[in-house]
N, C-alpha and C positions, 0 to 999 in steps of 0.2 A: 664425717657425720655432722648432721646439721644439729644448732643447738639448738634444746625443747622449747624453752619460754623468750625468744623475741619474738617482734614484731613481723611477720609472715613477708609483706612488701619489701620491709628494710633488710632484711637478711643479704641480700645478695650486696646491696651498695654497703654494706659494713664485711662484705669478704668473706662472710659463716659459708656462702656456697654460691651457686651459678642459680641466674634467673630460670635456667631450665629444668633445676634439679627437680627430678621424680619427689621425692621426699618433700622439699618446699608445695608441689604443687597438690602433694596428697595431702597434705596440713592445710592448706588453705580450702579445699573442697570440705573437708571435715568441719572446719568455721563454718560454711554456709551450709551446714545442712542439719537435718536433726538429731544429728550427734553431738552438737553441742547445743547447753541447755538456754543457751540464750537465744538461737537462732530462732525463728520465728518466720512461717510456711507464709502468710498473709504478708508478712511485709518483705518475704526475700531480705529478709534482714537481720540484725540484732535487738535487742533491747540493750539498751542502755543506763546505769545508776545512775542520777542526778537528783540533788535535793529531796534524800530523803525514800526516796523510790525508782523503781524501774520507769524508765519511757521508752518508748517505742521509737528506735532512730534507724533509720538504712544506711546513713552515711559512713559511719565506724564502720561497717562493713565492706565499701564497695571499692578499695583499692583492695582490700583481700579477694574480691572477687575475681578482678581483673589478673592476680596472682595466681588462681587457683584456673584459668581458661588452659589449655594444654592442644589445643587446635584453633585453629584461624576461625572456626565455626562459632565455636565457644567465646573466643574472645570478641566476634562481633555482634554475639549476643550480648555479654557483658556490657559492650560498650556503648550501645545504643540502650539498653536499660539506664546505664549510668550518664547519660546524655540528659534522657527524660525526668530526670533526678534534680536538673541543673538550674539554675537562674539563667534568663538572657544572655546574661552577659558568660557563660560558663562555669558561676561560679555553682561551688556544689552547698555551700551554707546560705 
């Protein structure tokens, strides 16, 4: 059984369970979407706490994103979304 409160991404490289796990990729679909109260429909993303207040960031989201693709479909949507995200150079900050 996968545990409740890590990190969605890192689960599998710390050994909680398999990159494929049903479970992991139900948890991570749940981050991106409006069942969780931070996700936000406009930005495909989260909000995020910083100084005080919420902002508006996609990036803490988009390696869950990529976590939560469960078809080759999915993930090439993911990933040209998360492409368009990027600096030049790849970078995603």
């Amino acid at each position: 059984m996968m545990a409740k409160r890590a990190t969605p991404i890192l689960m599998p490289f710390y050994g909680f369970c398999n990159a494929d796990d049903p479970e992991l990729i139900r948890h991570a679909k749940v981050r991106l979407s409006s069942a969780n109260p931070y996700y936000a429909e406009e930005l495909d993303g989260i909000w995020w706490y910083n100084n005080g207040g919420f902002r508006p960031a996609t990036a803490p989201a988009w390696p869950t994103g990529l976590t939560s693709a469960s078809t080759e479909q999915e993930l090439a949507s993911r990933l040209k979304r998360f492409r368009e995200l990027t600096d030049l150079d790849g970078s995603l900050w």
